[in-house]
N, C-alpha and C positions, 0 to 999 in steps of 0.2 A: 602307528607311524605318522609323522608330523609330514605337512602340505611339502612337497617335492614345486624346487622353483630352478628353471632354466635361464640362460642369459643366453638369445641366441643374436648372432650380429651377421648379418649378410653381408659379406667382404668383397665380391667377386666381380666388382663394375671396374670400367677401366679408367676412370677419371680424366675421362677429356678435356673436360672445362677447367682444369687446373692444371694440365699438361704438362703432367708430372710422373706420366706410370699411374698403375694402380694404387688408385686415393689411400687407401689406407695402409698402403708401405710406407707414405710420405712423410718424413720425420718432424716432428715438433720438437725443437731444444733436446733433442738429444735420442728421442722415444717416438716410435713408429705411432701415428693418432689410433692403429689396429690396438697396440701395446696400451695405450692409454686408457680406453676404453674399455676393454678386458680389465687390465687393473680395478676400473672405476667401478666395475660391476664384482667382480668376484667375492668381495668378502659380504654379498646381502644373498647370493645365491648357492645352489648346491653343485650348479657346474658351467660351465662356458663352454658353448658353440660355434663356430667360427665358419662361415663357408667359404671355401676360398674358388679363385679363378683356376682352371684346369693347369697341373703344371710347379705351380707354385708350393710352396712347404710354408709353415707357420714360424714366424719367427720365432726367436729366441727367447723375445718378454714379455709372450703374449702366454696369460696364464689357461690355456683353453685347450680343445679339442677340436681338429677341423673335419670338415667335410667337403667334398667338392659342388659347388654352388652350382646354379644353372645359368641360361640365358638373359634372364631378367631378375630383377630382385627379390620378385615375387616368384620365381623357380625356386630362388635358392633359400626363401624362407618355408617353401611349401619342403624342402627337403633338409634344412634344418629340425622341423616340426617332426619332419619323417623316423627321425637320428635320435628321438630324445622319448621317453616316459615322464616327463618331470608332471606334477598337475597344471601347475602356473608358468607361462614363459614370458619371460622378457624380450621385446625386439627394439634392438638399437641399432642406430646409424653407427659405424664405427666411425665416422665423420664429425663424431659431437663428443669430444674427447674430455669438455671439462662438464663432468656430472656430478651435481652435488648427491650426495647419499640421502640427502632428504624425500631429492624430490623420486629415488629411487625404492625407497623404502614407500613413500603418499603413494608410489604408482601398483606395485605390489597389493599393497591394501586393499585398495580400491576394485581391482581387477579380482582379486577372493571375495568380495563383496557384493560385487555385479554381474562380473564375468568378464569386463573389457574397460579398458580405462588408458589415456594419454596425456603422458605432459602435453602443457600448452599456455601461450600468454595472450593476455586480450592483446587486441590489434591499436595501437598506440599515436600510429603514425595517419596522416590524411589521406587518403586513397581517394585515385582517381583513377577513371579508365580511360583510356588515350584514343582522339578523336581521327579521324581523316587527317593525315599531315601534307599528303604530296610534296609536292618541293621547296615543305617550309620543314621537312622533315615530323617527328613525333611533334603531336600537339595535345595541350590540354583538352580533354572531353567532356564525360559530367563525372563528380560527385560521385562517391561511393559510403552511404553510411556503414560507420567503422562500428556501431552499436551493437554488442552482444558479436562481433565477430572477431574468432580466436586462429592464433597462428600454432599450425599443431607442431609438436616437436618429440620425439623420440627421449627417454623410453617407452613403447606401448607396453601397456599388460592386459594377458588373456587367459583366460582358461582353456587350456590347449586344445581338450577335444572342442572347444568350439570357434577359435580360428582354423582347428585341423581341417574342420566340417566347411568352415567359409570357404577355407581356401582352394577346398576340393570341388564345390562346387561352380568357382569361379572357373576352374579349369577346365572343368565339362560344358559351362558356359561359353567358354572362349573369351572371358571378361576381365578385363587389367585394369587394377586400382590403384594411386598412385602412392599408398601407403595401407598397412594391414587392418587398420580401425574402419577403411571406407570399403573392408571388406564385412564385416561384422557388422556395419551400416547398410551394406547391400542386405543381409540378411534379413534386416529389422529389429538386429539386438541394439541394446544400450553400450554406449561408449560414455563413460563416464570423463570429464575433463577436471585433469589433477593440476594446479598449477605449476609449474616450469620456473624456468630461469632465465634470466638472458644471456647469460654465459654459456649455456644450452645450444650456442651456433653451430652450423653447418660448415665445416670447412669444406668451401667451392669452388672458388675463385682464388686466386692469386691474393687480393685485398683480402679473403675472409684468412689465407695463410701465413698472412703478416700479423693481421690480429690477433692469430693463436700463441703465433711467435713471441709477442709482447706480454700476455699474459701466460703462459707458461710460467717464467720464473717468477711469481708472483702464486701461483696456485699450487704449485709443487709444494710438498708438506703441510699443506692447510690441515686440520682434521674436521670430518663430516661428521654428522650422526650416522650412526652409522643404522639406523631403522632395521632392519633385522628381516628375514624370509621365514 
């Protein structure tokens, strides 16, 4: 029996910041960013997870199976984890709706390979940390070298039983990590960094949902490699 690969997408935040309802009902040109995302994963894996907010049902073109999520993201991927025997799983933002199959197939790999591995792009832009402003408002601080520092981005890949094991033990810790790889990091295992895309955004904002907006019809029917599970 050939490597078993899951796609699981914790669905279940309520998207404040973009105040719009739950982020991944929010439609891109026509298709929910949940729908998108499912799609974008489905044909590299053996099944799709979905956890949703209490209440809610799975849309209609989301190619997946749900669960009901928890309080934090990290509830609702420890019970994603919970829902699935796959050996390999995937964890995506349903947030990050245009995924090339490339870098979804590099991430797969990678994670059979090591055990953990994240898309991710070196950090491109000049980074500073912002000083004392008072009532000049934000001000420039010092300098932040950008050298060797990467912006991480979804999808992760793991070998289940050992994000199962991170993420259990975070819990008996009482310890919240702000993504699944900086739990595997807590551990001491290796996260391997596959690289990413920049198309790879986070729908956040209002501005990141105008920019999906634009690029939508422009990525609809492209065809991916489609790298294989």
């Amino acid at each position: 029996m050939g490597v078993r690969v899951a796609a699981l997408i914790p669905a279940a935040g309520s998207g404040t910041r973009l105040g719009l309802g739950p982020k991944a009902f929010v439609e891109v040109a026509g298709r929910s960013l949940l729908g998108r995302s499912a799609a974008a994963l489905a044909p590299h894996v053996n099944e799709v997870l979905v956890a949703l907010p209490v209440g809610l049902d799975l849309p209609g073109d989301v190619p997946a199976r749900a669960v009901t999520g928890g309080d934090t993201r990290q509830a609702s991927v420890l019970a994603l984890l919970r829902a699935t025997r796959a050996d390999v799983v995937l964890v995506h933002d349903a947030a990050r709706p245009f995924l090339p199959g490339a870098v979804v197939g590099a991430v797969i790999a990678a994670a059979r390979e090591v055990g953990a591995a994240t898309a991710a792009l070196p950090v491109a832009d000049t980074l500073v940390r912002a000083g004392p402003g008072g009532d000049c408002g934000t001000l420039w601080g010092t300098l932040t070298p950008r050298e060797g520092l990467w912006a991480v981005q979804t999808p992760q890949g793991f070998r289940r039983d050992l994000l199962l094991a991170a993420h259990e033990a975070a819990l008996a810790d009482g310890f919240a990590a702000t993504d699944d790889a900086g739990l595997i990091a807590r551990t001491g295992g290796a996260v391997r960094l596959v690289p990413g895309d920049a198309r790879l955004f986070k729908v956040t904002t209002p501005g990141d949902l105008a920019l999906a907006q634009a690029l939508a019809p422009t990525w609809d029917g492209q065809v991916w490699d489609a790298g294989g599970a």
